[in-house]
LUMDO-268811 format. One record per atom (N, C-alpha, C, O): x, y, z; residue number from 1; residue in three letters; atom name. Coordinates in steps of 0.05 Angstrom, whole numbers, padded with zeros to 5 digits. Last residue first. Layout:
BEGIN
+--------+--------+--------+-----+------+------+
:     xx :     yy :     zz : pos : code : site :
+--------+--------+--------+-----+------+------+
:      X :      Y :      Z : NUM :  ALA :   CA :
...
+--------+--------+--------+-----+------+------+
This chain:
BEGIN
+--------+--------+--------+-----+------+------+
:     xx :     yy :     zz : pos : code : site :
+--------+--------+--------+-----+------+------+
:  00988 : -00173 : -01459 :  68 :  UNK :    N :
:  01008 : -00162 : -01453 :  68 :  UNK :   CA :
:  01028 : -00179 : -01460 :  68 :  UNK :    C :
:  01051 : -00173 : -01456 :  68 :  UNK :    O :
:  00925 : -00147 : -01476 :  67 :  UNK :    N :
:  00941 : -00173 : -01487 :  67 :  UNK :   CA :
:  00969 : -00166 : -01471 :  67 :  UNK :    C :
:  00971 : -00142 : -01475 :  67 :  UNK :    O :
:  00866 : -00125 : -01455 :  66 :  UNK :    N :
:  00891 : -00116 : -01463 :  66 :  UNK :   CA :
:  00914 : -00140 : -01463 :  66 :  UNK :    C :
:  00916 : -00151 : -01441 :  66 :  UNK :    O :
:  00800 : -00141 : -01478 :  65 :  UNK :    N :
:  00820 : -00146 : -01458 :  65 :  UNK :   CA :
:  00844 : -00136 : -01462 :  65 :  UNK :    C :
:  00847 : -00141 : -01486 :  65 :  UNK :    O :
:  00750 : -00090 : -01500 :  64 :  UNK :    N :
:  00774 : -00108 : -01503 :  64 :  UNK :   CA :
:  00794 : -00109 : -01483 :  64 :  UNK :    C :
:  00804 : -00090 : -01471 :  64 :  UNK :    O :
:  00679 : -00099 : -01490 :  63 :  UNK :    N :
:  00706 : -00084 : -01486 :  63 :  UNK :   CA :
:  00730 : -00102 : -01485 :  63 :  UNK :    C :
:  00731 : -00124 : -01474 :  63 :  UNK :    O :
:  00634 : -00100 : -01543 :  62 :  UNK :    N :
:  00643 : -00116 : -01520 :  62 :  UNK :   CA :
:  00670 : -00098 : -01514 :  62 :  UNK :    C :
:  00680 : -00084 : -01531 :  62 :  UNK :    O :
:  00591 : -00072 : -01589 :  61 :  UNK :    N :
:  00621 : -00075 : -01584 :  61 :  UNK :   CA :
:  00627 : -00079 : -01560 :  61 :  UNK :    C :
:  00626 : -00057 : -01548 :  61 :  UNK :    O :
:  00532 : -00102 : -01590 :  60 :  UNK :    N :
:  00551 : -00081 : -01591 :  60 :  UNK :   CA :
:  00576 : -00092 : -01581 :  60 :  UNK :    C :
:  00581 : -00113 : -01570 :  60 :  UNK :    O :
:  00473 : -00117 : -01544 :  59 :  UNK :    N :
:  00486 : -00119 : -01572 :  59 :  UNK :   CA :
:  00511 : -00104 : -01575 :  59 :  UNK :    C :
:  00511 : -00087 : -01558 :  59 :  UNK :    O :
:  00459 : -00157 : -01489 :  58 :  UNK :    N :
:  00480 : -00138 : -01496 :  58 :  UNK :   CA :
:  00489 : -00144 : -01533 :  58 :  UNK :    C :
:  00502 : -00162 : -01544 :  58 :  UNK :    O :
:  00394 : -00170 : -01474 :  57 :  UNK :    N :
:  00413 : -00191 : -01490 :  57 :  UNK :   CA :
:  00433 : -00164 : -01494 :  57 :  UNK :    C :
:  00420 : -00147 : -01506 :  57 :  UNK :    O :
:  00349 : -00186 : -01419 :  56 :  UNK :    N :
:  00371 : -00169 : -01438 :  56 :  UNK :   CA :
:  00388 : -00181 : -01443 :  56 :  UNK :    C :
:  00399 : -00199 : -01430 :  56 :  UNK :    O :
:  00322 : -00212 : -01385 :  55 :  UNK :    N :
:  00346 : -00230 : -01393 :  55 :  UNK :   CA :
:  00349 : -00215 : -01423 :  55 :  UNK :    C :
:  00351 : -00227 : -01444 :  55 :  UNK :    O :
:  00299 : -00172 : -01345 :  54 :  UNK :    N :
:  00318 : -00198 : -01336 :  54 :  UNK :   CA :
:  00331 : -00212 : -01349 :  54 :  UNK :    C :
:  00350 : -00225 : -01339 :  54 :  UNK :    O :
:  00273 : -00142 : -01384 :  53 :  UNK :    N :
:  00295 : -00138 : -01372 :  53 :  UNK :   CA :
:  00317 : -00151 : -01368 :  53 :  UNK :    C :
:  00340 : -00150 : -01377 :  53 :  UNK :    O :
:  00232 : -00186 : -01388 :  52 :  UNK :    N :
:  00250 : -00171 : -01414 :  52 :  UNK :   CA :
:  00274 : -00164 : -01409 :  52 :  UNK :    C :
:  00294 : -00172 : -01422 :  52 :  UNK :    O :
:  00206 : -00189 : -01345 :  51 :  UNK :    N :
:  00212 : -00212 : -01358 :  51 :  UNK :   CA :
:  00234 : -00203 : -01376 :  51 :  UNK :    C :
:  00255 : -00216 : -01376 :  51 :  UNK :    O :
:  00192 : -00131 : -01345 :  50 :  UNK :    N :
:  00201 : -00144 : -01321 :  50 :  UNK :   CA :
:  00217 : -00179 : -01327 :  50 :  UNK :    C :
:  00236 : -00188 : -01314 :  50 :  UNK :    O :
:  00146 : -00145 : -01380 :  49 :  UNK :    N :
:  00175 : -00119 : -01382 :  49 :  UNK :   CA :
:  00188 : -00128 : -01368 :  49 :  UNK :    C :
:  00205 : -00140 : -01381 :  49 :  UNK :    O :
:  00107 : -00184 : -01362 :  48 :  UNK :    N :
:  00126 : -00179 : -01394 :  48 :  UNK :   CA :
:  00146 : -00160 : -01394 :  48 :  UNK :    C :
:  00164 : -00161 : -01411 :  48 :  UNK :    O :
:  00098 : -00151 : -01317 :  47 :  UNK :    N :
:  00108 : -00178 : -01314 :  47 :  UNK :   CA :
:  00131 : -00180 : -01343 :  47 :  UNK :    C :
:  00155 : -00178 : -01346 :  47 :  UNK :    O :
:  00070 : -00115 : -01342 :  46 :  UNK :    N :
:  00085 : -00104 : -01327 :  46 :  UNK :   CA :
:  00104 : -00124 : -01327 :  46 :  UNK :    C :
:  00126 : -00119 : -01337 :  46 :  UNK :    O :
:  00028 : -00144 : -01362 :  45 :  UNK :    N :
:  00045 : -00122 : -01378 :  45 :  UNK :   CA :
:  00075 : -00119 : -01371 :  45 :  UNK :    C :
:  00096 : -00121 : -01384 :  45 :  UNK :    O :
: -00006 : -00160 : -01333 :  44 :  UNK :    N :
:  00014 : -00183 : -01348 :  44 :  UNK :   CA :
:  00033 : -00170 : -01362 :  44 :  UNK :    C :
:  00053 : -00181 : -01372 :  44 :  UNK :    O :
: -00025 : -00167 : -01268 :  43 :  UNK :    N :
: -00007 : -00145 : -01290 :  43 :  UNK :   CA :
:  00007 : -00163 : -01301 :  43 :  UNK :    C :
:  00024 : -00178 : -01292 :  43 :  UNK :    O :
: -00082 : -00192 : -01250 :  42 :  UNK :    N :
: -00050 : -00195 : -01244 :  42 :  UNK :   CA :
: -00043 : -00178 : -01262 :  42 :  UNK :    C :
: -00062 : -00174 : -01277 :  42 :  UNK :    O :
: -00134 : -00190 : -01229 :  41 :  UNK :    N :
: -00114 : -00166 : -01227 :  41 :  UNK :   CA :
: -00092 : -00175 : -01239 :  41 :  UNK :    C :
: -00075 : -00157 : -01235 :  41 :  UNK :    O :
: -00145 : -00246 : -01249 :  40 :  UNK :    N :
: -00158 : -00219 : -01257 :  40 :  UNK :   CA :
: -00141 : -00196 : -01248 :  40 :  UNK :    C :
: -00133 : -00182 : -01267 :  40 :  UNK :    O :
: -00119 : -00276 : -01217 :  39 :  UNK :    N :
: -00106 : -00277 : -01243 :  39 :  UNK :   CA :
: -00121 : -00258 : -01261 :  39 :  UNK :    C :
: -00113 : -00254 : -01283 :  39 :  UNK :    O :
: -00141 : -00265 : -01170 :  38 :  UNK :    N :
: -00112 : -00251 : -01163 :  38 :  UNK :   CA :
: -00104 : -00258 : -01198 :  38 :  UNK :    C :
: -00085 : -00246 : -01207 :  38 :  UNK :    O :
: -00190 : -00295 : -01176 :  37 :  UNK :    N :
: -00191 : -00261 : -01177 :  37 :  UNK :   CA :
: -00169 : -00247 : -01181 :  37 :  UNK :    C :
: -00168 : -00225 : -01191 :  37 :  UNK :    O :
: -00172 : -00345 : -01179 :  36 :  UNK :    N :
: -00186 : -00339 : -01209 :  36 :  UNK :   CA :
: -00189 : -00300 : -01199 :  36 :  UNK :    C :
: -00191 : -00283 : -01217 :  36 :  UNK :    O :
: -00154 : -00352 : -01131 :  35 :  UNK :    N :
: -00140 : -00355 : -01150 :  35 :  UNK :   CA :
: -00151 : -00343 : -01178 :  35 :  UNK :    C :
: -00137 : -00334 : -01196 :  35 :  UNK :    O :
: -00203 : -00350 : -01104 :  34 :  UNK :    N :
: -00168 : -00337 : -01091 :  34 :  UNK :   CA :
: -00156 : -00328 : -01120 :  34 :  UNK :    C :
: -00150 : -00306 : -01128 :  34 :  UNK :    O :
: -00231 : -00386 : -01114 :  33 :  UNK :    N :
: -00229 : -00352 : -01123 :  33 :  UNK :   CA :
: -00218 : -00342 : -01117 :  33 :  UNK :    C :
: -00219 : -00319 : -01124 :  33 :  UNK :    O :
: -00203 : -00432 : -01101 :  32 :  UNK :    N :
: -00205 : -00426 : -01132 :  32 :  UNK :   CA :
: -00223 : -00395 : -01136 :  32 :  UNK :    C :
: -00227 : -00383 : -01157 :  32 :  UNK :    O :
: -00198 : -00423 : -01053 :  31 :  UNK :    N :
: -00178 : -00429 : -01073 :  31 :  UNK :   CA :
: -00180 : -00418 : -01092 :  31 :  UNK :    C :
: -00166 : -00399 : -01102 :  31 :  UNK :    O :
: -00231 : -00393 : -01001 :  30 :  UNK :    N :
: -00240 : -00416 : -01025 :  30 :  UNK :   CA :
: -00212 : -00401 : -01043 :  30 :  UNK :    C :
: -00208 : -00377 : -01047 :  30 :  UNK :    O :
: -00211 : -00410 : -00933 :  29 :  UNK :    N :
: -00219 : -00398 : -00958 :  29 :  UNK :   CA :
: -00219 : -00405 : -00983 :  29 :  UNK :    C :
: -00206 : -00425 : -00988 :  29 :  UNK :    O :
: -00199 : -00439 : -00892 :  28 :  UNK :    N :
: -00225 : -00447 : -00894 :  28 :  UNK :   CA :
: -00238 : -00411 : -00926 :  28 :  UNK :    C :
: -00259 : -00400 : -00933 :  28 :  UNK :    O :
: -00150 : -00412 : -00861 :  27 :  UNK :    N :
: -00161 : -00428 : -00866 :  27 :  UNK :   CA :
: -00194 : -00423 : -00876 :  27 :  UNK :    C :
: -00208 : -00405 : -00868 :  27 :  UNK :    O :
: -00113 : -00351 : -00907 :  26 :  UNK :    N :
: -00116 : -00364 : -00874 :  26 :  UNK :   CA :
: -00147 : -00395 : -00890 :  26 :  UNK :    C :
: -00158 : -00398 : -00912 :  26 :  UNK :    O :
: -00057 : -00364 : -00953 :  25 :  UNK :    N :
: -00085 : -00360 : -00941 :  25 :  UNK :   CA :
: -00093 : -00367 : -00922 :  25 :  UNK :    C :
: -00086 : -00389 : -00914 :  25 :  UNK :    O :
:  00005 : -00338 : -00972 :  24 :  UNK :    N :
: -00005 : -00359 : -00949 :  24 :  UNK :   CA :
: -00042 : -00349 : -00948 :  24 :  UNK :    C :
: -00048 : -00326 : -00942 :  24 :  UNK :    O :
:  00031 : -00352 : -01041 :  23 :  UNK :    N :
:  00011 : -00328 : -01021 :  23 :  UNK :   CA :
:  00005 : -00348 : -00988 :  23 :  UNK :    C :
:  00001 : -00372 : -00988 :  23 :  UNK :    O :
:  00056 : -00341 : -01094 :  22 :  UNK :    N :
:  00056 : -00341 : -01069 :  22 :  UNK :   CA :
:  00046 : -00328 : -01048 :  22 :  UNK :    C :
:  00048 : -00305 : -01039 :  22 :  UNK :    O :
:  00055 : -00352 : -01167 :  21 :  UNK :    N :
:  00045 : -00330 : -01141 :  21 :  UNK :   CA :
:  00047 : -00340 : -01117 :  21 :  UNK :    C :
:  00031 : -00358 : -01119 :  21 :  UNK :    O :
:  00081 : -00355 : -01226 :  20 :  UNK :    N :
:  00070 : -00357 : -01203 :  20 :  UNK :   CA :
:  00073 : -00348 : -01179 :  20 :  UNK :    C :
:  00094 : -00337 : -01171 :  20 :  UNK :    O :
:  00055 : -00349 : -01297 :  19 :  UNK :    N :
:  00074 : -00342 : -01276 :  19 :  UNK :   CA :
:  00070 : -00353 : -01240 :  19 :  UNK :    C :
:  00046 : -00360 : -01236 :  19 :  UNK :    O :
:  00059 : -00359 : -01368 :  18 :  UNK :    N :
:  00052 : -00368 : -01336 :  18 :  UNK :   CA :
:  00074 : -00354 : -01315 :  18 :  UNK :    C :
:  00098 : -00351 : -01316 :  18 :  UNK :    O :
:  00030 : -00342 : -01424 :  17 :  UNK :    N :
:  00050 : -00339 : -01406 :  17 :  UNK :   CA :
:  00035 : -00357 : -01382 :  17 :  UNK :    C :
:  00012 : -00365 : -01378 :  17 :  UNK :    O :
: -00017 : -00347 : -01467 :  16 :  UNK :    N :
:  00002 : -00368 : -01454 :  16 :  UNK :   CA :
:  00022 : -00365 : -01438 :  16 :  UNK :    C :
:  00036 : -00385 : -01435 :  16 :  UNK :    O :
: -00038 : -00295 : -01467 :  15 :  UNK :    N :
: -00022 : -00298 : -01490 :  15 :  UNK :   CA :
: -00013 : -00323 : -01483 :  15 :  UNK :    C :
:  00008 : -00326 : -01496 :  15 :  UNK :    O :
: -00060 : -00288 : -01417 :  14 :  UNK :    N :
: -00075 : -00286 : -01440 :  14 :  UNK :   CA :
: -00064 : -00301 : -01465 :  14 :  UNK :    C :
: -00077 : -00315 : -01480 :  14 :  UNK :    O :
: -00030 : -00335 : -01364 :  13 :  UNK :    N :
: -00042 : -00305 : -01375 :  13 :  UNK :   CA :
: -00058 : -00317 : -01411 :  13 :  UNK :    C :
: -00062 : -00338 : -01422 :  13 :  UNK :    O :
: -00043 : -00373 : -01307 :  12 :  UNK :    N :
: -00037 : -00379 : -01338 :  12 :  UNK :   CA :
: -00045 : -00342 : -01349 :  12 :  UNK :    C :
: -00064 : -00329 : -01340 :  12 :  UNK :    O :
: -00010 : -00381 : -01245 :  11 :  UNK :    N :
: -00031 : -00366 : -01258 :  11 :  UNK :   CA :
: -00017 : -00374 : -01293 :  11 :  UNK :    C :
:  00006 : -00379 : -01300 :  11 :  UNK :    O :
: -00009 : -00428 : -01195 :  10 :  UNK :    N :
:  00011 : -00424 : -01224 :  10 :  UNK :   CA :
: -00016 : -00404 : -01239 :  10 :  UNK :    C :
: -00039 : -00414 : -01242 :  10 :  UNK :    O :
:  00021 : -00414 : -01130 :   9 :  UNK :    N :
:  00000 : -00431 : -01155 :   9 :  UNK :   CA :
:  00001 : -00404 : -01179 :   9 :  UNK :    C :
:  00006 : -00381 : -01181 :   9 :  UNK :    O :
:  00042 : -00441 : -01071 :   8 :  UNK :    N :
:  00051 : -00427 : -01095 :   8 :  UNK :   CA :
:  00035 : -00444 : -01115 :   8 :  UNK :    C :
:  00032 : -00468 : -01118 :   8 :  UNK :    O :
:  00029 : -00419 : -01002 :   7 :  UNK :    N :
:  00031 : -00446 : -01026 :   7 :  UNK :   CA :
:  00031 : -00424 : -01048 :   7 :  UNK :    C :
:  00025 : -00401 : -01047 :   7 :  UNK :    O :
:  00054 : -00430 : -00933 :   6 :  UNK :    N :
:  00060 : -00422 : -00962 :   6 :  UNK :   CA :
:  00053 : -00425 : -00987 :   6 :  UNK :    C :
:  00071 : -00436 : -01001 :   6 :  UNK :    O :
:  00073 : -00451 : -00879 :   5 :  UNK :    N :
:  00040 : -00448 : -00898 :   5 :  UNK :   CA :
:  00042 : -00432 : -00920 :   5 :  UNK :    C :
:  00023 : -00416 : -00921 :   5 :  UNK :    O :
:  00120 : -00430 : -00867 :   4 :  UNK :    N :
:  00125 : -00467 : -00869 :   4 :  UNK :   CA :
:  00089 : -00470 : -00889 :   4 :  UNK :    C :
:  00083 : -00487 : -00906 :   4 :  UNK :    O :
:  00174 : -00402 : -00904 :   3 :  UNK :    N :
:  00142 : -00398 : -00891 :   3 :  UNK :   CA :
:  00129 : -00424 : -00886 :   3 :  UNK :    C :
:  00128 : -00439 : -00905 :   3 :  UNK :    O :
:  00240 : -00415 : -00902 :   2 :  UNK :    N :
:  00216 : -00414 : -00910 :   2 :  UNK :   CA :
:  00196 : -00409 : -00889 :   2 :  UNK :    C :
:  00199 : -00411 : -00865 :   2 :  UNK :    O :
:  00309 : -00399 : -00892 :   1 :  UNK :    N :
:  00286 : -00403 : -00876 :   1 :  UNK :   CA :
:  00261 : -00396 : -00892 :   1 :  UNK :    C :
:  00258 : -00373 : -00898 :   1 :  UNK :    O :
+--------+--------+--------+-----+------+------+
């Protein structure tokens, strides 16, 4: 089940990342400072770690299956 007023817009960061945001706004507010203020706060740091995590790469000795 979705939010049926929902819209998702694409913030660009410093370094060329992108990420995007979901937000419902009530009517008759302006977009584009919606948008250009929430890509002033956004945490690109944080995002970048958070990004990192998610697709950790396992270095090292894997555990062995036992052969029978």
């Amino acid at each position: 089940m979705s939010i049926p007023n929902a819209r998702r817009f694409k913030l660009t960061g410093p370094e060329g990342q992108s990420a995007s945001l979901v937000a419902v706004l009530p009517k008759g507010t302006d977009i584009d400072a919606y948008v250009a203020d929430a890509s002033k706060r956004f945490d690109w740091k944080a995002w970048g770690e958070a990004q990192q995590k998610q697709f950790k790469i396992r270095v090292g000795q894997q555990k062995q299956k036992k052969a029978k």
